[in-house]
FIDO-622278 format. One record per residue (C-alpha): residue number from 0; residue in three letters; x, y, z. Coordinates in Angstrom, 1 decimal, decimal comma, m for minus. Layout:
# residues N
<k NUM r ALA u X v Y w Z>
...
This chain:
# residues 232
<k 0 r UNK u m17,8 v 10,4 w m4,2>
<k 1 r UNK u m15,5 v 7,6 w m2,9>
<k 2 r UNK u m12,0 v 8,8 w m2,6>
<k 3 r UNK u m9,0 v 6,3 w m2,4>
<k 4 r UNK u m5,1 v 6,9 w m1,6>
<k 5 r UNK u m2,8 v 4,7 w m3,1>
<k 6 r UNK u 0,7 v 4,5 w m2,8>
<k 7 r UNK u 2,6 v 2,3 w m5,1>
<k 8 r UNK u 0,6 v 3,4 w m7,6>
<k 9 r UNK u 3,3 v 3,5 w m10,6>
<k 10 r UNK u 3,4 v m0,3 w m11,4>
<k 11 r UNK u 2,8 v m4,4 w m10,2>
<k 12 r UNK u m0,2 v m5,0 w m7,4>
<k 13 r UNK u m0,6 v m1,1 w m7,1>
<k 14 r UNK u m1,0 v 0,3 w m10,8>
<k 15 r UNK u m3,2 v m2,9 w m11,1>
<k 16 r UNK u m5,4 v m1,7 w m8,2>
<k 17 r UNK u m5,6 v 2,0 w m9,5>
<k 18 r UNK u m6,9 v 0,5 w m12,7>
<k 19 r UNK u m9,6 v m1,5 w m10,9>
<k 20 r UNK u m10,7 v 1,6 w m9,3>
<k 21 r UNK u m11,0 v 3,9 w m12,3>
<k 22 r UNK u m14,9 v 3,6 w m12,2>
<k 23 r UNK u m17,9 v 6,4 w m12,1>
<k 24 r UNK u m18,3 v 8,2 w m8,6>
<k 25 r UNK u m14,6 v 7,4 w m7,3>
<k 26 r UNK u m11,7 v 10,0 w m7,2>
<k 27 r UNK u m7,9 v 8,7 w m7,3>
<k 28 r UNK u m5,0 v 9,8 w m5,3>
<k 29 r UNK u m1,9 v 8,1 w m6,3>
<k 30 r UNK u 1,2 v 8,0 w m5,0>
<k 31 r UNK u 4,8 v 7,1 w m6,4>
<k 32 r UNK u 8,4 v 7,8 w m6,7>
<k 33 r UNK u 7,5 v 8,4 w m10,8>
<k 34 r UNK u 4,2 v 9,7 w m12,3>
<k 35 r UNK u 2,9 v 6,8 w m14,2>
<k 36 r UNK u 1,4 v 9,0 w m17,4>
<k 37 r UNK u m0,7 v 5,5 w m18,5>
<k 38 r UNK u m2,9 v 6,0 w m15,7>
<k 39 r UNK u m3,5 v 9,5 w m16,4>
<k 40 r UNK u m4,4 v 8,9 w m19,8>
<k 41 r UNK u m6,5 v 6,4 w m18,8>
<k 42 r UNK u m8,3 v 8,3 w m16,1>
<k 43 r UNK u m8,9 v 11,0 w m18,5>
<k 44 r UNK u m10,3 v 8,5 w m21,3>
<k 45 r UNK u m12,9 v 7,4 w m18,7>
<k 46 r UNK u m13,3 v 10,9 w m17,1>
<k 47 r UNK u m12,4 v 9,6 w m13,7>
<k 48 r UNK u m10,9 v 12,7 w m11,7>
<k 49 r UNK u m7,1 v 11,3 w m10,7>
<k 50 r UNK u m4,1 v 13,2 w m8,8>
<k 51 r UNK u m1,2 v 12,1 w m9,3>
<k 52 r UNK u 1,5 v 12,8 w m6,3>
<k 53 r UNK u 5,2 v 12,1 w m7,6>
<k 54 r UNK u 6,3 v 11,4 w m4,1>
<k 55 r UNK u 9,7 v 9,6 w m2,5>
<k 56 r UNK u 8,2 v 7,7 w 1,0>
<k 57 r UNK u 11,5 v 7,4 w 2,1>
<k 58 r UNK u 11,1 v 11,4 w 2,5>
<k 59 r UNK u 8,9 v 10,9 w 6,2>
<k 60 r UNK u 9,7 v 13,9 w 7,4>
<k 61 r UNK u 7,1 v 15,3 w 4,8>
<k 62 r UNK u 4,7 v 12,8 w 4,8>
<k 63 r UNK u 2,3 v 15,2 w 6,9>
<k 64 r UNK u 2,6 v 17,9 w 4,5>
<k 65 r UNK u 1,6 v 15,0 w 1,6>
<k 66 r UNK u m1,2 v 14,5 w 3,4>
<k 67 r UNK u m2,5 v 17,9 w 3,8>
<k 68 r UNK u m2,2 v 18,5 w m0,1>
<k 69 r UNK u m4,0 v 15,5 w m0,5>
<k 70 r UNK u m6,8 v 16,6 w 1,7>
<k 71 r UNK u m7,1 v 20,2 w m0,4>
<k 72 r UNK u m7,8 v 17,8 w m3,6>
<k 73 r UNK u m10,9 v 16,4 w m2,0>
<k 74 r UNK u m14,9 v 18,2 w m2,0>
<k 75 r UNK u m15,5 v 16,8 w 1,3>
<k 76 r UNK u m19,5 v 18,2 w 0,8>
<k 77 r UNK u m19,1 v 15,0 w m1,7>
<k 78 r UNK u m17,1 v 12,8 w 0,4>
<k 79 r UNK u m19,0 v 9,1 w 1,0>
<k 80 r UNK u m16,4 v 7,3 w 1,8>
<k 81 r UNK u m12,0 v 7,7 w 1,8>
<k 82 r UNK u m10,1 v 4,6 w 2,1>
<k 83 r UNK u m6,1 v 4,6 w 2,5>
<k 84 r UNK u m4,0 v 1,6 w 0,4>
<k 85 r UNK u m0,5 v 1,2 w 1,8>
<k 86 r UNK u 0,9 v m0,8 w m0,9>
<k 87 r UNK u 4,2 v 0,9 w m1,6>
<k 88 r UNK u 7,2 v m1,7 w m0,3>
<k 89 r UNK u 10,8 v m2,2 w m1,2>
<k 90 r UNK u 12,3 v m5,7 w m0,7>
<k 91 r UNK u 16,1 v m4,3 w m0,9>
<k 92 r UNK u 18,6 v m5,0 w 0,2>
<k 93 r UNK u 18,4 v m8,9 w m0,5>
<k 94 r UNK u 22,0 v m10,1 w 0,8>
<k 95 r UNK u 23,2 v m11,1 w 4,2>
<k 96 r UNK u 22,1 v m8,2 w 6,9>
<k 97 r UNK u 26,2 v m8,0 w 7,8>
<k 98 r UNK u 26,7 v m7,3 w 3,8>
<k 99 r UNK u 23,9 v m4,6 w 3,8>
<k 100 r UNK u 24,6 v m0,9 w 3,8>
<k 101 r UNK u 23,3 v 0,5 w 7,1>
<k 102 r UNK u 21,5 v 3,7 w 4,7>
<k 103 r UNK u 19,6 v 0,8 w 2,9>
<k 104 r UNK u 18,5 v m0,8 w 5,8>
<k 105 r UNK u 17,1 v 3,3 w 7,0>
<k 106 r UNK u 15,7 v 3,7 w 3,6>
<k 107 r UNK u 13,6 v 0,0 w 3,9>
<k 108 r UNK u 12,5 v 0,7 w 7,1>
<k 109 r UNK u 11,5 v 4,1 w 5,9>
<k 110 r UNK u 9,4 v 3,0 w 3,1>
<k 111 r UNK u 8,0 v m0,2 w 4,3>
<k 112 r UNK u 6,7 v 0,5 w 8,0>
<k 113 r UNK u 7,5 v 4,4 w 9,1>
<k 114 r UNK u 5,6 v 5,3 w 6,1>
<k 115 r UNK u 2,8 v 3,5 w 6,3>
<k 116 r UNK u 2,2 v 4,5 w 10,2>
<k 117 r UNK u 3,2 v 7,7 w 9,8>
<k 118 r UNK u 0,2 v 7,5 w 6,7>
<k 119 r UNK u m2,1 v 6,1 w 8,7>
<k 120 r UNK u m1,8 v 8,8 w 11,4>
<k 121 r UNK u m2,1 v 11,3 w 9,0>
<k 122 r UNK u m5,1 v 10,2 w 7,4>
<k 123 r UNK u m7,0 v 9,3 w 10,7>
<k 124 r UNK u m6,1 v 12,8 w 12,3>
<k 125 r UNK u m7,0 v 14,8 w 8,6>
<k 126 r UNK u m10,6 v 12,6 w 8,3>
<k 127 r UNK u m11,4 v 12,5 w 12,2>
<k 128 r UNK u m14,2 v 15,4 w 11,6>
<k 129 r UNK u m15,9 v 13,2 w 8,2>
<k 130 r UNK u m18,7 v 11,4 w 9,2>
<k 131 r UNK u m18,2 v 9,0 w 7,0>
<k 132 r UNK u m16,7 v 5,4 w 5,9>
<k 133 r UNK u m12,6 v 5,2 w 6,8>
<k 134 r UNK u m11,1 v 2,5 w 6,0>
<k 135 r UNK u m6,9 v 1,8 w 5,8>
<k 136 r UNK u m5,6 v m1,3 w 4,0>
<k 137 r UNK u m2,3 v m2,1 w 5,0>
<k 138 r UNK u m0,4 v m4,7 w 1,7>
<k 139 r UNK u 1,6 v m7,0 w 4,1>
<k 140 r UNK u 3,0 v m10,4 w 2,7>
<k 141 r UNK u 3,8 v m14,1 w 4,0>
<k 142 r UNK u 7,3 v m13,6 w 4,2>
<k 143 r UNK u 6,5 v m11,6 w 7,5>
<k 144 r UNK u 6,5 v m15,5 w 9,0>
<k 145 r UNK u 7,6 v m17,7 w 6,1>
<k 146 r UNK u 11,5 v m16,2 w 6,3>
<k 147 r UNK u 14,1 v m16,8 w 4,1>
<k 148 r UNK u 17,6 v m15,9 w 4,3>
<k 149 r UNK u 18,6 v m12,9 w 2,8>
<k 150 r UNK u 15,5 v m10,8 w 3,2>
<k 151 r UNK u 15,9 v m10,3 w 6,7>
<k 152 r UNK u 14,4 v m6,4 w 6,3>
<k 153 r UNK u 11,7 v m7,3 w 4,2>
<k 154 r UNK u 9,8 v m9,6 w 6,7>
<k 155 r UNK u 11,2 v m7,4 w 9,6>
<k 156 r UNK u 9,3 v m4,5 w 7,9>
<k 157 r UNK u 6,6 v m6,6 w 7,0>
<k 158 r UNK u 5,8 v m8,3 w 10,3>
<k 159 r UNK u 5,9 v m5,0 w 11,7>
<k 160 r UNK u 3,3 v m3,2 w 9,3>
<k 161 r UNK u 0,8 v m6,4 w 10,7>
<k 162 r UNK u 1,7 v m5,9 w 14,6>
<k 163 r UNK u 1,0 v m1,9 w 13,6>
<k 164 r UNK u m2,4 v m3,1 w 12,1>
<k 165 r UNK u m3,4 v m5,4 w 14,9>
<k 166 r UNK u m2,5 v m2,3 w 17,3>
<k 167 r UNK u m4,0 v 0,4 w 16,1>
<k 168 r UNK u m7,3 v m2,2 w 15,5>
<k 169 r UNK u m7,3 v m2,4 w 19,0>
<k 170 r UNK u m7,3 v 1,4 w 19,6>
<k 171 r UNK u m9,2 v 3,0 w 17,1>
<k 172 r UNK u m12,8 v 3,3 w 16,2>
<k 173 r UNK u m13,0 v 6,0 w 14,4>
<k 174 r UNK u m11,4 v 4,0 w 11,1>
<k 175 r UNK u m11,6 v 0,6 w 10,2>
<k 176 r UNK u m8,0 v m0,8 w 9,5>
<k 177 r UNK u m6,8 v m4,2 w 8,2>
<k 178 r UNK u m4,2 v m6,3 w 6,4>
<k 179 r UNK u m4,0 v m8,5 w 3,6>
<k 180 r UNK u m1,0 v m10,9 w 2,3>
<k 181 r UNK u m0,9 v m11,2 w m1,1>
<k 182 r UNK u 0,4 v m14,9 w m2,8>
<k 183 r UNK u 3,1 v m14,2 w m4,8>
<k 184 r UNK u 2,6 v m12,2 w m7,4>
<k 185 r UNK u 4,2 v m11,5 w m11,1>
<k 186 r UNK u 6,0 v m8,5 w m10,1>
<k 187 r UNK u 9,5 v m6,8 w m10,7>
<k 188 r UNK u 9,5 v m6,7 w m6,8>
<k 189 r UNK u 9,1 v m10,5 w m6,5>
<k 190 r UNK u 11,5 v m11,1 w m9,5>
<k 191 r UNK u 14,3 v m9,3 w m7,4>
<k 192 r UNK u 13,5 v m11,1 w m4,1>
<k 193 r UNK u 13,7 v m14,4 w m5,3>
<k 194 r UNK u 17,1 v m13,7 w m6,9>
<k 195 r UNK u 18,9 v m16,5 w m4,8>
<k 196 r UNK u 15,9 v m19,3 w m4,1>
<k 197 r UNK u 15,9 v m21,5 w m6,8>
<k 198 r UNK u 13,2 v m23,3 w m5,9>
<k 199 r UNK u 11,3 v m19,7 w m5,7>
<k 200 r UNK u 11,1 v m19,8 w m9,4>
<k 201 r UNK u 9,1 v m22,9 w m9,6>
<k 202 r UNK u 5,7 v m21,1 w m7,6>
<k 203 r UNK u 3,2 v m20,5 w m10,2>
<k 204 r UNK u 2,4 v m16,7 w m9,8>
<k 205 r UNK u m0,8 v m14,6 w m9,8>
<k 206 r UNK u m0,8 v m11,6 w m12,4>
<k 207 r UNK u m1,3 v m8,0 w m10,8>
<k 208 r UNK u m5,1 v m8,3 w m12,0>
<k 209 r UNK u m6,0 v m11,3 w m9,9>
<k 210 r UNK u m4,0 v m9,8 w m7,0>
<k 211 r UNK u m5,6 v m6,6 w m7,0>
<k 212 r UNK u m9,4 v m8,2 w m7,4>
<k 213 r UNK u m8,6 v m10,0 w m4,2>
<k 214 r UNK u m7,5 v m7,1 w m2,2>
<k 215 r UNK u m10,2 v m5,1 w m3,5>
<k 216 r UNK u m12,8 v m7,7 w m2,4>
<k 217 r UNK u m11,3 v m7,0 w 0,8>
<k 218 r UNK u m11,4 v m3,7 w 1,1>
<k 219 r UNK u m15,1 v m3,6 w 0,2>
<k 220 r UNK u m16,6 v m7,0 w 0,8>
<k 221 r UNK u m14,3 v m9,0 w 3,3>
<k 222 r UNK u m13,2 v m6,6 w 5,5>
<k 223 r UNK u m12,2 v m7,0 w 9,1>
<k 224 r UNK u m10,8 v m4,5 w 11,3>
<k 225 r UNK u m7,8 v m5,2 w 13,1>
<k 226 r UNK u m7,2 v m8,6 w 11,4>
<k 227 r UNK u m4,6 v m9,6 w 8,8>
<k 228 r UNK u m6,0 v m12,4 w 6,5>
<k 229 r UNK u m3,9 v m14,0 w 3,8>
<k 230 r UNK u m4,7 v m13,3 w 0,0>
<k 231 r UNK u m5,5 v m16,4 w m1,2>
């Protein structure tokens, strides 16, 4: 059995993924603020085992304890391979970083880099004893170079999540990690950073499907440890 952690999981690149994904011999572990109950259904419809954790990453304090549940849900006997997707991301506060409120800035930080590392050293310390394929993909974005004004936090947080990659390529063997940047996508998250670039609304965008075949192909076929490769 092929396990897979998403977070993210309730809509845009990450409900997208988890749909990819619902296939014979894999067993889901999403991850969200809110359950989405389509992907349940739909997991059920296809009999693909899914958990579903309803889950707050700005909560990192308890990420650990996440982690251990998660571990309980999985037969390790059946265990072939467990791969980590860090997908879930913010892009508020968009506005001037001397207009944003210093709790927002905590809360992006929280969910866009402390969770994702504190993640990642969760799931290397609970797999270290599998002898098996570990993998962690880390959903960064081109905005961690290409800045803009006004999203100051997103490509902080974003720039960081790739130096965290790059690192812990560098340090670990025991699981493969990488990055990937997504193009811009049709998402609610891209609709609401782009709320003050005019010219942002003339890109053509991807749909969730095409974005999640490319990270997918990725994860399985295109994968390099340590590196972050753009999207497409």
């Amino acid at each position: 059995m092929k396990y897979f952690i998403i977070t993210g999981s309730s809509r845009g690149i990450g409900e997208a993924i988890v749909q990819k994904l619902l296939k014979p011999n894999h067993h889901l572990i999403c991850i969200s603020r809110r359950t989405n109950s389509e992907l349940i259904a739909l997991a059920n419809s296809r009999n693909i085992p899914l958990n579903y954790f309803e889950f707050d990453l700005n909560n990192v304090h308890k990420i650990e304890e996440l982690m251990e549940k998660i571990m309980q849900t999985m037969d390790e006997a059946s265990v072939e391979s467990i791969y980590l997707i860090n997908n879930a991301a913010v892009v508020k506060p968009v506005e001037l970083l001397d207009l944003s409120d210093a709790d927002d800035i905590i809360q992006h930080m929280n969910i866009n880099l402390i969770a994702p590392m504190i993640l990642s050293s969760s799931f290397i310390k609970n797999t270290r004893h599998l002898e098996v394929d570990k993998r962690i993909l880390n959903i960064s974005s081109g905005l961690s170079f290409n800045l803009k004004a006004m999203l100051s936090c997103y490509s902080t947080s974003k720039a960081g999540l790739e130096t965290f990659t790059k690192a812990v390529g560098v340090e670990q063997n025991n699981v493969k990690i990488m990055g990937v940047r997504p193009g811009a996508v049709d998402t609610q998250m891209y609709e609401d950073s782009i709320s003050t670039d005019e010219q942002a609304y003339k890109v053509k965008l991807a749909k969730p499907s095409y974005a999640a075949d490319r990270i997918l192909s990725f994860l399985f076929d295109r994968f390099e440890h340590g590196k972050v490769v753009k999207g497409w």
